[in-house]
VMD Tcl script that draws the C-alpha trace (Angstrom):
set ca {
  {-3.97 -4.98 -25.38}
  {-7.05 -3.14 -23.88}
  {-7.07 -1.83 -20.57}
  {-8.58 -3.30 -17.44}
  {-11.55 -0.87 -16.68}
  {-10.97 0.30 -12.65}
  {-13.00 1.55 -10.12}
  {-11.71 3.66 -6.86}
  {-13.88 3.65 -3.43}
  {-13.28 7.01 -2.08}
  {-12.66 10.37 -3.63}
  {-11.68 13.39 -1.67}
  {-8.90 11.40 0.58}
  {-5.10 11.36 0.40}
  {-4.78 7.83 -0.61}
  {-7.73 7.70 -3.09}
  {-6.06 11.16 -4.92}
  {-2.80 9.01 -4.83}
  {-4.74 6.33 -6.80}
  {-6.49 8.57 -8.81}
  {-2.76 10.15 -9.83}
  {-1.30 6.98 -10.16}
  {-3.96 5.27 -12.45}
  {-4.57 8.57 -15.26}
  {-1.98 7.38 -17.77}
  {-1.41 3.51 -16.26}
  {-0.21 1.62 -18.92}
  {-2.95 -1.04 -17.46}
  {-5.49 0.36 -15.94}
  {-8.16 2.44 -16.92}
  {-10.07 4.66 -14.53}
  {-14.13 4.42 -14.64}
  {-15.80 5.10 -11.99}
  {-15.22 6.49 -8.05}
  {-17.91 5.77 -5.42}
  {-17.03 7.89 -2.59}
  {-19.37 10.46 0.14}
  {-19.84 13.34 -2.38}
  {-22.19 11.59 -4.47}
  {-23.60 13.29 -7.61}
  {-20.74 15.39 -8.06}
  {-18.35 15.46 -10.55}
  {-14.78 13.85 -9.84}
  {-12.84 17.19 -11.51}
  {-14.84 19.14 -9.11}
  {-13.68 17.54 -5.35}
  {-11.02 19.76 -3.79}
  {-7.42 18.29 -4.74}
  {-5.39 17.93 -1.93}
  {-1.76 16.60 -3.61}
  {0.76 18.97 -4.31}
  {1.41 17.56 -7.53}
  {-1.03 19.28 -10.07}
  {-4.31 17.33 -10.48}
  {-3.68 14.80 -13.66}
  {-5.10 15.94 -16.64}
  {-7.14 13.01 -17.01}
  {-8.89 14.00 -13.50}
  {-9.44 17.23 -14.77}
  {-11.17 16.58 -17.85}
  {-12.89 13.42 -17.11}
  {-16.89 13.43 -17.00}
  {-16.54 10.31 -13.84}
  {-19.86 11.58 -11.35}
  {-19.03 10.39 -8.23}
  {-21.30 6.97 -6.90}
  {-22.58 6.84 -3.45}
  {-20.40 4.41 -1.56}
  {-23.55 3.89 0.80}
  {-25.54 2.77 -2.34}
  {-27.71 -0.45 -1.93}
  {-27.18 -0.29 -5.98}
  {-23.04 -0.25 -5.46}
  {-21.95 -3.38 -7.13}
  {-24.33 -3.02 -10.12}
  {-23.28 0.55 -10.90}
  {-19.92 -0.05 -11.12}
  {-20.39 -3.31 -12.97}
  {-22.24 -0.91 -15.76}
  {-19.47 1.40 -15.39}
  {-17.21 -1.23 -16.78}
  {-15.47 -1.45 -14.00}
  {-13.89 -5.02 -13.52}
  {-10.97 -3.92 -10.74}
  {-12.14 -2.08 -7.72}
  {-8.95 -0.06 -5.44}
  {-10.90 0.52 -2.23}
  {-9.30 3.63 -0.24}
  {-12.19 3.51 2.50}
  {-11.16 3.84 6.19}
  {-11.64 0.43 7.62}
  {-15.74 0.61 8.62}
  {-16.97 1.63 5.82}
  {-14.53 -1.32 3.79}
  {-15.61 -4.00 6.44}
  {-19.52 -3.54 4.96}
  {-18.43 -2.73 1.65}
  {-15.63 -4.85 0.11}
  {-16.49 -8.25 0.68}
  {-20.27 -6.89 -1.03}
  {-18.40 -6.27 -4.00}
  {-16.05 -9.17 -4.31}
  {-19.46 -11.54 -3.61}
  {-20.98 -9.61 -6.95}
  {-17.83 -10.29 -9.00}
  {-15.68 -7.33 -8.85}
  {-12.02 -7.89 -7.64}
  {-11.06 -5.99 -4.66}
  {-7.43 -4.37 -3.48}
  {-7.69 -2.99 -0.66}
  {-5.40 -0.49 1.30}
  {-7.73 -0.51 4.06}
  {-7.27 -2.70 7.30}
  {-10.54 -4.15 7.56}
  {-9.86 -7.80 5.81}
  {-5.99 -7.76 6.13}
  {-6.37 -10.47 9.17}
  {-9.44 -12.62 7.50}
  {-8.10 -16.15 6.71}
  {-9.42 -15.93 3.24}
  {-8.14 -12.75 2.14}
  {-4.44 -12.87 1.20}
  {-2.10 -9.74 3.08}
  {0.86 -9.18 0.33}
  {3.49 -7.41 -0.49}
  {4.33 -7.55 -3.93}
  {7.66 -7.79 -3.95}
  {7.87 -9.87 -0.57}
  {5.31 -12.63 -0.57}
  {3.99 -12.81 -3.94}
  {3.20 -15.96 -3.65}
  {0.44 -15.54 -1.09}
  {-1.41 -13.89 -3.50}
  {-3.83 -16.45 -5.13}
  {-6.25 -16.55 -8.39}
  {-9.74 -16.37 -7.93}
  {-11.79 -19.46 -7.75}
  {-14.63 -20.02 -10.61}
  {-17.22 -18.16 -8.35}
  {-15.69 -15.80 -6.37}
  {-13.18 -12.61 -7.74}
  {-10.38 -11.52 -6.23}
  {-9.97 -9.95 -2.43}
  {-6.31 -8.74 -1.76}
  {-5.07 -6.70 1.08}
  {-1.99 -4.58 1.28}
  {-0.52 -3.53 4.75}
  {-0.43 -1.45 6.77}
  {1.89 1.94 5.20}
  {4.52 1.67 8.43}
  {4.84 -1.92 8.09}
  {6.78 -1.16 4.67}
  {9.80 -0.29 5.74}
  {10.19 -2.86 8.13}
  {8.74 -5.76 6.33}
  {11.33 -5.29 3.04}
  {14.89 -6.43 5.18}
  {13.29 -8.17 7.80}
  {11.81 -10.44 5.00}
  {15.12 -10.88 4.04}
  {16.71 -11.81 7.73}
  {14.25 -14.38 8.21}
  {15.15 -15.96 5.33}
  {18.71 -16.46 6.70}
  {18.48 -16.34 10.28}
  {16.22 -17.62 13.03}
  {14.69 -14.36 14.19}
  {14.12 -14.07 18.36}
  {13.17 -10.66 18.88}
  {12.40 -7.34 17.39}
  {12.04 -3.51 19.05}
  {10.92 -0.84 16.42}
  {10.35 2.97 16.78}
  {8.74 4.61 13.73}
  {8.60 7.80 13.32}
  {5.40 8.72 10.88}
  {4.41 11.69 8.73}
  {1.42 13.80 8.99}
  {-0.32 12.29 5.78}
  {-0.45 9.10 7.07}
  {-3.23 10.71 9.29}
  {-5.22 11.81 6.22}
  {-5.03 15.90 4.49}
  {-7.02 17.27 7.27}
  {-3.92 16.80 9.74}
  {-2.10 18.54 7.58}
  {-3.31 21.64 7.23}
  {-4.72 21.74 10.87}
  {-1.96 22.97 13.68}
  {-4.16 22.54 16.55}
  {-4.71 19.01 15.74}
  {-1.20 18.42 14.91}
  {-0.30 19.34 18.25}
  {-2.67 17.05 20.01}
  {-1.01 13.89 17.90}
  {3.07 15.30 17.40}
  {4.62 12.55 19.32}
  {2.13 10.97 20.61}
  {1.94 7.03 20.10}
  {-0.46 6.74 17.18}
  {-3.09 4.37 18.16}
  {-3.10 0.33 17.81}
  {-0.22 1.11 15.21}
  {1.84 -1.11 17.27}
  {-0.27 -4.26 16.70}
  {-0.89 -3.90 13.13}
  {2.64 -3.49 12.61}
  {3.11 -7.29 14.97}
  {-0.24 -9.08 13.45}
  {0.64 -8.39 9.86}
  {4.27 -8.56 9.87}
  {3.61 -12.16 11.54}
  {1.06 -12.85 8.88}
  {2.82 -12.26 5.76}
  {6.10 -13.93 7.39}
  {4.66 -16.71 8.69}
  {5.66 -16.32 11.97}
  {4.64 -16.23 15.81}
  {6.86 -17.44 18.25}
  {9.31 -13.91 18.23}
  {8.99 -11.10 20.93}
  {8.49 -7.59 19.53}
  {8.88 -4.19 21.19}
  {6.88 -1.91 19.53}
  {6.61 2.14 19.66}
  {4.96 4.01 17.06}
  {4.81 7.70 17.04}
  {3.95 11.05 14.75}
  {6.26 13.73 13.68}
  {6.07 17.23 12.24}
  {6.74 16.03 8.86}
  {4.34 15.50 5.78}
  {5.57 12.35 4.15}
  {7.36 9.22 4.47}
  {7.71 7.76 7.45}
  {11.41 6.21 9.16}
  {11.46 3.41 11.52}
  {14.63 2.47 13.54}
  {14.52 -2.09 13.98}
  {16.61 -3.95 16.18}
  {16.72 -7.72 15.27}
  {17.43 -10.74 17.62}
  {19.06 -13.29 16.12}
  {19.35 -16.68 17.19}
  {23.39 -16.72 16.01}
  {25.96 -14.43 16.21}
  {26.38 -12.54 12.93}
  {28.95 -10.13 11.24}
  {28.03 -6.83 9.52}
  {29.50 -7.71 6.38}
  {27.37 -10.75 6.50}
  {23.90 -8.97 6.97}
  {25.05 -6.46 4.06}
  {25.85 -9.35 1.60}
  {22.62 -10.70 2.46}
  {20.44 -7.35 2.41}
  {21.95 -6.60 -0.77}
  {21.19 -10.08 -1.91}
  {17.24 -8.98 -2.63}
  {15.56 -10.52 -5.46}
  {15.19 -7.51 -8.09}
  {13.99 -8.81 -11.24}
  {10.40 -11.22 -11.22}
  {8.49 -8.54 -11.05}
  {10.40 -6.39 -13.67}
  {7.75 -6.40 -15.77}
  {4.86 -4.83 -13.83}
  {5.04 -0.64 -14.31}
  {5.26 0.48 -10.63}
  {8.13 -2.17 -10.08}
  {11.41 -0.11 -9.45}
  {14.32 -1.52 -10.60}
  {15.65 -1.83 -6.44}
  {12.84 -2.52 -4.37}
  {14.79 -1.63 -1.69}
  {18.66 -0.01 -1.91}
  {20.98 -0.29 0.80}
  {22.97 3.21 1.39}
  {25.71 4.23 3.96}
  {24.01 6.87 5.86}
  {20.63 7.74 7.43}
  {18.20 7.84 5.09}
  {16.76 11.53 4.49}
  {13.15 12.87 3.05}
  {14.45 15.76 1.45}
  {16.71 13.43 -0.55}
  {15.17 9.52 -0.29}
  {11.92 10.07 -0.98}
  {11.29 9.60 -3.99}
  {13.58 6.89 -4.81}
  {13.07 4.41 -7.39}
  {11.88 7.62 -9.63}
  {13.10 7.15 -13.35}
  {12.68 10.37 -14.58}
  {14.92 13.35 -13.37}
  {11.65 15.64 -11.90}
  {9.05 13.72 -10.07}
  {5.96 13.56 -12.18}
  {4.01 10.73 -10.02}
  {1.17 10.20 -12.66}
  {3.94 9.69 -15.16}
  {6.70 7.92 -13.66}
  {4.92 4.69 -11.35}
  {8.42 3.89 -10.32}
  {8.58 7.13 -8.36}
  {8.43 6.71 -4.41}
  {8.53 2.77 -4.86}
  {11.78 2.55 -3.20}
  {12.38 1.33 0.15}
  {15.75 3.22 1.62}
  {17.47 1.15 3.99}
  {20.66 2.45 6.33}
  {22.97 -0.98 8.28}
  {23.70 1.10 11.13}
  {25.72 -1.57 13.03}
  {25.62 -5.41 14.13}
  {26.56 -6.25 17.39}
  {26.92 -9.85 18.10}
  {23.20 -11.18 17.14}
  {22.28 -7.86 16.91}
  {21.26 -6.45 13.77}
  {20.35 -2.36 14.08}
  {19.29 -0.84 10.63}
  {17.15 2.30 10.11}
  {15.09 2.50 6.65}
  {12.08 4.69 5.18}
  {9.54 4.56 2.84}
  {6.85 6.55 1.02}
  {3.73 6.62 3.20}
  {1.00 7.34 1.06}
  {3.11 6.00 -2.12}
  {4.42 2.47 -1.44}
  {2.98 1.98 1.93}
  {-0.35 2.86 0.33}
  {-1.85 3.30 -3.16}
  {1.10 2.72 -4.84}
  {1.41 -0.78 -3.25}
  {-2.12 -1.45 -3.85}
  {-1.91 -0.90 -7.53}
  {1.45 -2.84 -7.55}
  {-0.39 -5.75 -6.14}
  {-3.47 -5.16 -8.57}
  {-0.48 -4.96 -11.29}
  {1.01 -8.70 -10.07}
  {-2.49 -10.45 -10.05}
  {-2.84 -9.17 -14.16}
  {0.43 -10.39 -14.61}
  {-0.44 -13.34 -13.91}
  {-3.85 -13.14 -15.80}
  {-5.84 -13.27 -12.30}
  {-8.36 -10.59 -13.55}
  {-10.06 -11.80 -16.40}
  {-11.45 -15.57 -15.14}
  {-14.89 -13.95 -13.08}
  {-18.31 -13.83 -14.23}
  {-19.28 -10.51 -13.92}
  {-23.16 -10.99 -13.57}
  {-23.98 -10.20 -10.46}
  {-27.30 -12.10 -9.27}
  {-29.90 -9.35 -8.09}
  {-29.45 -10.26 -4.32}
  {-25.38 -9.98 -4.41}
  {-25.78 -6.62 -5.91}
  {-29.10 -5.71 -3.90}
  {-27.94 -6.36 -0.55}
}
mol new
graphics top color blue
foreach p $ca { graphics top sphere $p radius 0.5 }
foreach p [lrange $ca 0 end-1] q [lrange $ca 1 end] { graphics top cylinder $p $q radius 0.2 }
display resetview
C-alpha cells in the first residue's frame, strides 16, 4: 500500500521536530513538505533541538522549507503531494492558517489550540473518544484537534470514572516540564526562573473547557492549579474525583484496569496499554517512556515509545477517588497524539474521499 504523502506546519519547534522524528520511517505516512518561518531553507539545515539524533531521513532529505505566511500555501503543498497536513503552529498563526487549508482540500490535525473549541472541529483523543472523530463530507477534508498536552494524563482515568460513576467535582495540580514551554525555555535559566512554579497561564481553563468537551460534560465543579517545574519532560498531575456514591478502592482499580486495549491495535503508535496502572508514584527517570517496544528508546523507530499514560491509585476515601498519573508532554500530549489521531482517521479510510483541486480563490486567499 502506498503511503499517504504529509505535510508539517512549523519547522524549528519542539513539537514540529517531534513530528518530523515520528513520521521519517512511519509505516503510513510519508513526509513532503514543511511550511514553517525559515522559508527557503533547507529542512536538514534548521538547528535540531531533540536529544535524540536527527532521523536520517531529516538529514538527507532535499524538503526546502515553505513560507507558512504564503498567500500561495495551500497550492504548494497540494503540488508537494501533500494530502495530510500536522500543523505544529502556536495558536495565531493556526487560527489564520488551518481552516485556509482544510477549505482548499488538505486534511488538517492539529496540536494547536486554536480550533479545539469550534463546534465543527472534532477535539479527540484517540484512544478515548474515537468516536467523535468524523469523515469528511464530499466538499470539505478533514479538521481534527488534539488537546491540550496536560489534559492527557487526566483525561485517560477520568474517561474511565465517568463511565461508571456520576462525577461531582474535580481539584487537579499538574506539575509541567520545561518543553511544554517550547526549546527556548530550556536552555534559558533566566527565563526558567521567571516561570519555575509559577501558574502557567489559562492552563487551568483549557484543561476544564476541553476535558468537558470531549466528555460531554458541564454540570461538575473543578479546582484547577497548573504550575512549571525544573524538569524537561513529561508532565505529573495529582486529581481528586467527587463522586456522587461512595466507592471502594478495589472497585476503582477493577474499573481503571478495565480500559479498552485492543480497537485501535492496529494503528502503529497504539501501545499495547494505553494507560497501565502501577503501585507507586509514577517517576520520569523510569515512566517515561512507557509503552516503548524496543529495549533502547529509538523514537523514530519505535511509535509505541512515550505513548503510555502511567497512572498511580493513591487512595479512595469514601467518594473520593485520589490518583496521581503522567504522561509524555511533547510525545502523547503532543505530536505523538496528533499522528495517532491522523493514524485512526486512515484506519478508517477518512483520508482518501477529498477532491484535492483547490479552486484559485481557496488557495489564493
Amino acid at each position: 500500500m502506498p503511503k499517504v504523502p504529509v505535510a508539517i506546519l512549523g519547522a524549528s519547534g519542539l513539537v514540529s521536530q517531534r513530528m518530523q522524528q515520528r513520521l521519517s520511517m512511519h509505516p503510513w505516512f510519508e513526509l513532503v513538505a514543511v511550511a514553517g518561518q525559515s522559508s527557503g531553507t533547507k529542512l536538514s539545515e534548521v538547528n535540531w533541538h531533540l536529544d535524540e539524533t536527527r532521523p536520517g531521513f531529516i538529514d538527507n532529505c532535499d524538503i526546502i522549507i515553505l513560507d507558512i505566511h504564503s498567500k500561495k500555501l495551500a497550492r504548494e503543498l497540494i503540488e508537494s503531494g501533500a494530502q495530510v497536513v500536522f500543523s505544529a503552529l502556536p495558536s495565531k498563526p493556526a487560527e489564520h492558517v488551518e481552516m485556509k487549508l482544510v477549505d482548499a482540500g488538505l486534511h488538517v490535525f492539529s496540536n494547536a489550540s486554536a480550533y479545539r473549541m469550534h463546534p465543527d472541529v472534532p477535539l479527540v483523543v484517540a484512544d478515548v473518544n474515537p468516536q467523535a472523530l468524523r469523515g469528511p463530507s464530499s466538499d470539505r477534508a478533514l479538521h481534527a484537534c488534539a488537546t491540550n498536552c496536560t489534559l492527557v494524563p487526566v483525561i485517560h482515568p477520568l474517561s474511565i470514572l465517568c463511565q461508571h460513576h456520576t462525577v461531582k467535582k474535580i481539584i487537579v495540580r499538574t506539575e509541567q516540564a520545561l518543553s511544554g514551554a517550547g526549546w527556548k525555555l530550556l536552555h534559558d535559566e533566566e527565563e526558567q526562573a521567571k516561570f519555575l512554579d509559577q501558574e502557567v497561564p489559562g492552563e487551568a481553563e483549557k484543561i476544564i473547557e476541553e476535558a468537558e468537551k470531549i466528555l460531554g460534560i458541564n454540570s461538575i465543579e473543578w479546582d484547577v492549579q497548573c504550575k512549571r517545574v525544573n524538569e524537561q519532560d513529561g508532565h505529573i498531575v495529582a486529581v481528586e474525583v467527587h463522586l456522587e456514591d461512595d466507592v471502594t478502592y478495589d472497585l476503582i482499580e477493577t474499573e481503571l484496569n478495565s480500559i479498552e486495549r485492543n480497537h485501535l491495535s492496529a494503528l502503529p503508535s497504539q501501545p499495547e496499554n494505553p494507560m497501565i496502572l502501577i503501585q507507586r508514584e509514577p517517576d520520569r527517570s523510569t515512566d517515561l517512556w512507557n509503552g516503548q517496544t524496543h529495549e533502547k528508546v529509538q523514537p523514530s523507530i519505535d511509535l509505541k515509545a512515550g505513548m503510555t499514560t502511567t497512572v498511580q491509585l493513591n487512595h479512595v476515601e469514601n467518594n473520593v477517588v485520589h490518583f496521581t498519573a503522567l504522561s509524555h508532554n511533547t510525545i502523547r500530549g503532543a505530536a505523538g497524539g496528533v499522528v495517532l489521531l491522523a493514524e485512526l482517521a486512515h484506519h478508517r479510510n477518512f483520508l482518501s474521499s477529498v477532491d484535492l483541486n483547490p479552486t484559485p480563490s481557496s488557495s489564493e486567499s
